[in-house]
C-alpha positions as CSV (number, residue, x, y, z in Angstrom):
1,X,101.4,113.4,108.8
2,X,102.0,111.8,105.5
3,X,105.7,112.5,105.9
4,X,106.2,111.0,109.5
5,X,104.1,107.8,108.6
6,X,106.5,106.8,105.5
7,X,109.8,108.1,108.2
8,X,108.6,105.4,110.7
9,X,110.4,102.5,109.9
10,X,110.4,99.2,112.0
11,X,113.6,97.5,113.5
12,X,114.2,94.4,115.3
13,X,115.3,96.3,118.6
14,X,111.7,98.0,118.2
15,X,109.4,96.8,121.4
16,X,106.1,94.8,120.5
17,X,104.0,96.8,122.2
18,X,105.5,99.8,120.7
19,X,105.0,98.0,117.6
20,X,101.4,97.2,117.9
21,X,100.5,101.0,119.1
22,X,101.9,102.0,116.2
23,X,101.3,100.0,113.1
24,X,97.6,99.0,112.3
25,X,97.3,95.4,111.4
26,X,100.0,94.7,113.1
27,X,98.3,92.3,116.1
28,X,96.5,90.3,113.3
29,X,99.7,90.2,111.3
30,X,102.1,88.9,114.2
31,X,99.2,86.4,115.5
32,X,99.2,84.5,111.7
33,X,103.1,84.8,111.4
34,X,103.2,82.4,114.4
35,X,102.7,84.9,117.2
36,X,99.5,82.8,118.3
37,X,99.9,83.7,122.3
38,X,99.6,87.6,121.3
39,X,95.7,86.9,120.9
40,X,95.2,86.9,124.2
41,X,94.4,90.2,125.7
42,X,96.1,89.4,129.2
43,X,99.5,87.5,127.9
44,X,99.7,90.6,125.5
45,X,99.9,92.9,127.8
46,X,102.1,90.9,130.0
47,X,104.7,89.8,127.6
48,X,104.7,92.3,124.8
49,X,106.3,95.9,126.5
50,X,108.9,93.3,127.9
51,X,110.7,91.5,124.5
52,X,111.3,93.4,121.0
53,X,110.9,92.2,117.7
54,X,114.0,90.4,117.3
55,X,113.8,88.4,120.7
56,X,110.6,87.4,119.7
57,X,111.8,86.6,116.5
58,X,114.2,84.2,118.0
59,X,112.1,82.7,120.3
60,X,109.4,81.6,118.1
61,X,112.1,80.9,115.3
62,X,110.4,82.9,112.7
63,X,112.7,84.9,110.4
64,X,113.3,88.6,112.1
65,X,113.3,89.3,108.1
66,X,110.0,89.2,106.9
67,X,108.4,90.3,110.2
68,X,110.5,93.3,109.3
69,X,109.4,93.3,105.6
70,X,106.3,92.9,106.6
71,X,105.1,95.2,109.2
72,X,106.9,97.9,107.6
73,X,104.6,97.2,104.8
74,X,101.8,97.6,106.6
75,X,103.0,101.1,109.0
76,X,104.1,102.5,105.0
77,X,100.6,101.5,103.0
78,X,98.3,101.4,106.7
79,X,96.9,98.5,105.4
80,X,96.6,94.7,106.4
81,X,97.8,92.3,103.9
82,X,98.4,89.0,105.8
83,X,100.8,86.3,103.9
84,X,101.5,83.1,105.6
């Protein structure tokens, strides 16, 4: 399992639900990069298995870089280290 954890990699054409299925931390990451709406259960559901990474990225103007940087961080070391 070790081996298919560190193969997962995120990309920007990735789906946020996909996303948050697969990556602990990831919700509470996204929410304090500026993903504030995601903290609703409802709008979640509704928005996220529609957009990936990169549209979201673009929408909210936050850097499709260090969303990438960061969530692969936490799907590699499955742990939450939230920098704003």
């Amino acid at each position: 399992m070790a081996e298919a954890r560190d193969a997962f990699q995120i990309k920007g054409d990735m789906i946020v639900s996909d996303i948050l299925a697969e990556v602990p931390g990831a919700l509470d990451f996204l929410i304090a990069q500026g993903f504030a709406q995601l903290a609703d259960p409802e709008l979640r559901q509704a928005l996220t298995p529609q957009v990936n990474l990169r549209q979201a990225s673009e929408a909210h103007s936050i850097p499709l870089g260090g969303l990438i940087e960061g969530l692969n961080r936490l799907a590699r070391d499955g742990k939450q280290e939230i920098q704003q």
